[in-house]
N, CA, C and O atoms as CSV, one atom per row, in Angstrom:
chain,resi,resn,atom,element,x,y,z
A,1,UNK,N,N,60.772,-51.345,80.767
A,1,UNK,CA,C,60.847,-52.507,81.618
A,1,UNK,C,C,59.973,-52.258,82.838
A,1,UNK,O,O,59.789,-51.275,83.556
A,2,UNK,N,N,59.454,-53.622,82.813
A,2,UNK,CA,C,58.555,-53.307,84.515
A,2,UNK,C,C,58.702,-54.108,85.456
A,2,UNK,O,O,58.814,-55.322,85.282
A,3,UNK,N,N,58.719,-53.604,86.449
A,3,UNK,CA,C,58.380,-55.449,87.829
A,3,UNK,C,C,57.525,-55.367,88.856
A,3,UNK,O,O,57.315,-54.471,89.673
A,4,UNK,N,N,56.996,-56.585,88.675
A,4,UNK,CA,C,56.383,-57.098,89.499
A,4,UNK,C,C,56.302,-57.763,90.355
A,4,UNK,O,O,56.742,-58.892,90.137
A,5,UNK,N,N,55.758,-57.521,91.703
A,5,UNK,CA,C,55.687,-58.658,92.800
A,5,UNK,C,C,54.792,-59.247,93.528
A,5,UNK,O,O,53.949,-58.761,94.282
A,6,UNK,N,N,55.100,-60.678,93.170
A,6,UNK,CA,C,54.009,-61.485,92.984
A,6,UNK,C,C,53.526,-62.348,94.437
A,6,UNK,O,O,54.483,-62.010,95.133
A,7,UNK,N,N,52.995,-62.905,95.013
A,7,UNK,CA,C,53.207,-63.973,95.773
A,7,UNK,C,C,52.478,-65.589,95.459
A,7,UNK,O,O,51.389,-65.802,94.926
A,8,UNK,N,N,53.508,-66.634,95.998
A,8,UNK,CA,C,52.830,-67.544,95.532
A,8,UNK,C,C,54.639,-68.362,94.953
A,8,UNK,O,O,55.828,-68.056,95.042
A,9,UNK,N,N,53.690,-69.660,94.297
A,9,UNK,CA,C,54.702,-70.527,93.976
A,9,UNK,C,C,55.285,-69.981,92.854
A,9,UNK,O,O,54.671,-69.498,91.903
A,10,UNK,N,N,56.403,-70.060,92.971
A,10,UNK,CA,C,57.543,-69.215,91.775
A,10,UNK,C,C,57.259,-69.548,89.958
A,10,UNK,O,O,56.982,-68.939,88.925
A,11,UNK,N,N,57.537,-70.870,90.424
A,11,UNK,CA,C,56.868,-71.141,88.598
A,11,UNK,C,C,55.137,-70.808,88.283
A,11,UNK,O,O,54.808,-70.803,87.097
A,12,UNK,N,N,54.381,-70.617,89.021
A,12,UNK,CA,C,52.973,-70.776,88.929
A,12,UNK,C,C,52.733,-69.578,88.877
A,12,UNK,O,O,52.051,-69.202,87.925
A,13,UNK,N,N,53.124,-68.740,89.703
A,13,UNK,CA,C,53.308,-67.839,89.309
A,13,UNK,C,C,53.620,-66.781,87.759
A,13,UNK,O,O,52.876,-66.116,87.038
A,14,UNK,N,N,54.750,-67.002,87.760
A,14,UNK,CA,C,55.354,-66.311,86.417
A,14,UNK,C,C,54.501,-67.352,85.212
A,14,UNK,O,O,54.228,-66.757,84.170
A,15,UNK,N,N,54.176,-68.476,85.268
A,15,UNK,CA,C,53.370,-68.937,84.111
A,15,UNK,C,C,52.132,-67.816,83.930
A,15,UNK,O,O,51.945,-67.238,82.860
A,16,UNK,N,N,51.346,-67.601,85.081
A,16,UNK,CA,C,50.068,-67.171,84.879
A,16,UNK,C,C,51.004,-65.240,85.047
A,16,UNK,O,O,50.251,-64.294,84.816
A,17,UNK,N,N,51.845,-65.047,85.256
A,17,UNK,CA,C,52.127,-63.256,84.897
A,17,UNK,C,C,52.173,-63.293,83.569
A,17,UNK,O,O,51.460,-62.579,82.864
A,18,UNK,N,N,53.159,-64.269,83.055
A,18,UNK,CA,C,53.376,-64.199,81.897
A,18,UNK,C,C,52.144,-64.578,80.402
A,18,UNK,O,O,52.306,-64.414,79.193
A,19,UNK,N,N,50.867,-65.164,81.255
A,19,UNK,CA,C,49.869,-64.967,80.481
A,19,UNK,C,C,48.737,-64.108,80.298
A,19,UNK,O,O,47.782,-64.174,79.525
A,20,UNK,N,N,49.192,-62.959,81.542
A,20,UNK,CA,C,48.378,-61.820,81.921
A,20,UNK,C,C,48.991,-60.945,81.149
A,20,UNK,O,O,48.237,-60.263,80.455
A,21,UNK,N,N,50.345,-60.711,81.033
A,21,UNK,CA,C,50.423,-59.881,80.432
A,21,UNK,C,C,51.234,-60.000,78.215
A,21,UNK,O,O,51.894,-59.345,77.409
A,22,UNK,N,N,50.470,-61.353,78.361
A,22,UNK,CA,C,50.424,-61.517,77.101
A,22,UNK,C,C,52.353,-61.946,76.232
A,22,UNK,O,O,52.657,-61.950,75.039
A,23,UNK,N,N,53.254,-62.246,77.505
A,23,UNK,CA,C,54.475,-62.059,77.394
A,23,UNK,C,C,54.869,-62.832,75.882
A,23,UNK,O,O,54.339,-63.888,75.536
A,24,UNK,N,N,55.779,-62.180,75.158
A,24,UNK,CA,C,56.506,-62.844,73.944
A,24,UNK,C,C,57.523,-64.017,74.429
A,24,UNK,O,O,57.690,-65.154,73.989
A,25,UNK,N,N,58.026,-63.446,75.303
A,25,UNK,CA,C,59.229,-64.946,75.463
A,25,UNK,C,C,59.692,-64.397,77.123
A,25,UNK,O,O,59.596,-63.213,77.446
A,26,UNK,N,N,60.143,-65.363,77.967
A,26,UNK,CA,C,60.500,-65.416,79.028
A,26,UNK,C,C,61.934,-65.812,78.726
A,26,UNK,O,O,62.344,-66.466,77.767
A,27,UNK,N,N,62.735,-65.191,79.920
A,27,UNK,CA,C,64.381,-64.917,80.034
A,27,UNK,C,C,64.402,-65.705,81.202
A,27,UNK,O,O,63.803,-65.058,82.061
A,28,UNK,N,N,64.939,-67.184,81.837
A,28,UNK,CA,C,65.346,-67.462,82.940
A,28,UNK,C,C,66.766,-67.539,82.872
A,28,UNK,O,O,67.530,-67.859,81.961
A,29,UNK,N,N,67.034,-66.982,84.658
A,29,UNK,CA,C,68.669,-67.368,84.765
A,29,UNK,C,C,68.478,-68.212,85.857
A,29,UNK,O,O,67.643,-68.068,86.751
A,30,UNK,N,N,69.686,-69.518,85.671
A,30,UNK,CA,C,69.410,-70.493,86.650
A,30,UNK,C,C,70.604,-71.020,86.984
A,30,UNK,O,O,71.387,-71.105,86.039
A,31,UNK,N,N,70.975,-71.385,87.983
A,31,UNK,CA,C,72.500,-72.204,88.449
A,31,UNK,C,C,71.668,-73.394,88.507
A,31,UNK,O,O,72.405,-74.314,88.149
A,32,UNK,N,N,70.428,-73.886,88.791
A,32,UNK,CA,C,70.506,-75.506,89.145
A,32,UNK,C,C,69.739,-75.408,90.907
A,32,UNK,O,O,69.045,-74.590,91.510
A,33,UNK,N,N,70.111,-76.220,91.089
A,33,UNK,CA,C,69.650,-76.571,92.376
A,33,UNK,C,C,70.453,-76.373,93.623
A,33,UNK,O,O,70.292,-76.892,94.728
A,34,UNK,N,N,71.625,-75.251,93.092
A,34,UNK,CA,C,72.808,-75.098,94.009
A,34,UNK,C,C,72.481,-73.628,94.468
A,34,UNK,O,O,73.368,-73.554,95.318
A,35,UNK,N,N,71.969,-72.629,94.516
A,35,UNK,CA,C,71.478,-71.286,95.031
A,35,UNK,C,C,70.213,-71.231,95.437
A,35,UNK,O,O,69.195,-71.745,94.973
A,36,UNK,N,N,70.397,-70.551,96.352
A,36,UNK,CA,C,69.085,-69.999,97.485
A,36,UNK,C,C,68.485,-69.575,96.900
A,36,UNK,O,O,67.339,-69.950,97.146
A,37,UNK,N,N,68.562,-68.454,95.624
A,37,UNK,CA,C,67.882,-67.183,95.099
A,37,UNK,C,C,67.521,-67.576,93.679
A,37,UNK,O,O,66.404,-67.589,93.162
A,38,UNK,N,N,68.454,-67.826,93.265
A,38,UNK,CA,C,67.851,-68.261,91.839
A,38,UNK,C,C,66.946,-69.506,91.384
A,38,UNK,O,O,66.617,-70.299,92.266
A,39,UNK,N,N,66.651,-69.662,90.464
A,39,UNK,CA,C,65.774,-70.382,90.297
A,39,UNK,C,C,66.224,-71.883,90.500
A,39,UNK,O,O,67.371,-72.315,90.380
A,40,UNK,N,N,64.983,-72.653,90.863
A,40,UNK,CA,C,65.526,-74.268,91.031
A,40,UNK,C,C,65.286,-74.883,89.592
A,40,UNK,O,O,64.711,-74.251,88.706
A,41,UNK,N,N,65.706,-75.987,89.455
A,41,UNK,CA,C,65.883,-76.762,87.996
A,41,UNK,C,C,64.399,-77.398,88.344
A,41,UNK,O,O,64.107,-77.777,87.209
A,42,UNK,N,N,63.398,-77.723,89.069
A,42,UNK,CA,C,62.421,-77.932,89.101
A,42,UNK,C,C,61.284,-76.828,88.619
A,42,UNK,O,O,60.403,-77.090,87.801
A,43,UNK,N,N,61.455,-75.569,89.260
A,43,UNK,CA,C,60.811,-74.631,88.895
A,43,UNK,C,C,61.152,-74.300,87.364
A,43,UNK,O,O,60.183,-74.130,86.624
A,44,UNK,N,N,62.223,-74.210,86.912
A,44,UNK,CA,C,62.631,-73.990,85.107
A,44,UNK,C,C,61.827,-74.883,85.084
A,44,UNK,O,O,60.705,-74.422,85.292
A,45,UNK,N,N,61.822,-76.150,84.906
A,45,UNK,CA,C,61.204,-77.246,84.029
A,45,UNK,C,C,59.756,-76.970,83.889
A,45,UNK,O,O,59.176,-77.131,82.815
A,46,UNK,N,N,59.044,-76.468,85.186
A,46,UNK,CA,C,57.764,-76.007,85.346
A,46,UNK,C,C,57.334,-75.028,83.937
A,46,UNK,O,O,56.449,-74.984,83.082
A,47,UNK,N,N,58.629,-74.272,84.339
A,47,UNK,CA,C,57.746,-72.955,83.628
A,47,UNK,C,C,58.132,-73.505,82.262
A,47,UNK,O,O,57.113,-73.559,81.573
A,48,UNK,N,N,59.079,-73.886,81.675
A,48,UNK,CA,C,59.285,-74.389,80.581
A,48,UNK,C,C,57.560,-75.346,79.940
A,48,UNK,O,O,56.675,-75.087,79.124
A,49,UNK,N,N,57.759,-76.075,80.558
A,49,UNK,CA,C,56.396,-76.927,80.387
A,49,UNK,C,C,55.070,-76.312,80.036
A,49,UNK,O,O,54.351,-76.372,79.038
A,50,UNK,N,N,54.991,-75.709,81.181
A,50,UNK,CA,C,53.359,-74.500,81.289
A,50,UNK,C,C,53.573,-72.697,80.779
A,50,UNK,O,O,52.577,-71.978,80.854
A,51,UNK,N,N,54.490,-72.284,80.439
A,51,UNK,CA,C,54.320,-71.235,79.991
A,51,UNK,C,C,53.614,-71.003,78.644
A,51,UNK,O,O,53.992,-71.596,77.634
A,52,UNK,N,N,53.271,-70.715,78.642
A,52,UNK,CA,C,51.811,-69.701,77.322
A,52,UNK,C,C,53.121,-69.239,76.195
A,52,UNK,O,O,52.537,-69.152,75.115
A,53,UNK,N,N,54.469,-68.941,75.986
A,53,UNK,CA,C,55.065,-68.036,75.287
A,53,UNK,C,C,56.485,-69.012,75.100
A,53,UNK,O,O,56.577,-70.142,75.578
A,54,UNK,N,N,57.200,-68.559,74.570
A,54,UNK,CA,C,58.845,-69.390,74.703
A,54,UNK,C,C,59.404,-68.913,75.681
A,54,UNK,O,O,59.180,-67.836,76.235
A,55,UNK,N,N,60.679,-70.255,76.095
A,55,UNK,CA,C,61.377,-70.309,76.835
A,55,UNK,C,C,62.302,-69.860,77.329
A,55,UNK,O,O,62.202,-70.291,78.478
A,56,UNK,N,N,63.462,-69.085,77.278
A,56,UNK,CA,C,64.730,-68.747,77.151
A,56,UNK,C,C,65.137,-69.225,78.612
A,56,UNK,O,O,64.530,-68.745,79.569
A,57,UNK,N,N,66.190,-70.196,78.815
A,57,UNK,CA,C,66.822,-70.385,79.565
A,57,UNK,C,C,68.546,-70.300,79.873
A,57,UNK,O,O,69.336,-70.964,79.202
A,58,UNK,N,N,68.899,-69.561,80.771
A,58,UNK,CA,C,70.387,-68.774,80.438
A,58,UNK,C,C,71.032,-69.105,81.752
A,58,UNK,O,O,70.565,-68.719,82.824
A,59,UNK,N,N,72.310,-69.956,81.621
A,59,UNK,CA,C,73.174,-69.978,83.078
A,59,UNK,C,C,73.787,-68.503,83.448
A,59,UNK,O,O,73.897,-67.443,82.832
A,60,UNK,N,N,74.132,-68.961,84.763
A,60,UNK,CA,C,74.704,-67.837,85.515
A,60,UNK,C,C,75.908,-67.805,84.803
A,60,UNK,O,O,76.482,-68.837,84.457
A,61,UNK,N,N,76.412,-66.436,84.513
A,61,UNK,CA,C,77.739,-66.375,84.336
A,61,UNK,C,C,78.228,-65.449,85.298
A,61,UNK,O,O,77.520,-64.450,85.419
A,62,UNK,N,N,78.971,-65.488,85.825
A,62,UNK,CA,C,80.062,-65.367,87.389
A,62,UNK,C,C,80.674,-64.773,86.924
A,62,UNK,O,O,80.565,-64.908,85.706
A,63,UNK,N,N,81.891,-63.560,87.417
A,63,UNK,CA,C,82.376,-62.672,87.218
A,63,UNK,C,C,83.672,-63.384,87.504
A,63,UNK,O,O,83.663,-64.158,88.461
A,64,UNK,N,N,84.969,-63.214,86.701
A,64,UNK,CA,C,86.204,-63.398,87.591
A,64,UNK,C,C,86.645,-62.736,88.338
A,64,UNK,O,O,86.437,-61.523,88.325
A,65,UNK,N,N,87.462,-63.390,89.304
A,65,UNK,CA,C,87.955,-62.359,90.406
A,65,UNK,C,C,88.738,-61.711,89.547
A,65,UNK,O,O,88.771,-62.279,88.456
A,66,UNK,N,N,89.463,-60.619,89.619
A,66,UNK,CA,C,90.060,-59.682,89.493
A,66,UNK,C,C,91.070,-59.556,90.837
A,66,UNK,O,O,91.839,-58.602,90.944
């Protein structure tokens, strides 16, 4: 596994990483338009649209309290 850090617009980004480095399929995790950090449902749709490879898109799953 590797990472990278990129700058620049989030989906525009990872479209053009993910065609640099020739990616098989992209993994997003997304709540929606309700978190600071994760991805926005605008940016998924982006990369969905313009990515070079398949999609994988995966909700947050939240831990129960305990």
């Amino acid at each position: 596994m590797s990472l990278y850090v990129v700058a620049g617009s989030a989906g525009e980004t990872q479209v053009d990483l993910a065609g640099q480095l020739c990616a098989d399929l992209l993994i997003l995790v997304s709540r929606g338009s309700n978190s600071h950090w994760l991805l926005r449902k605008a940016t998924v749709e982006y990369i969905s649209v313009n990515a070079p490879c398949p999609v994988l898109v995966l909700p947050l799953l939240e831990k129960a309290a305990s």
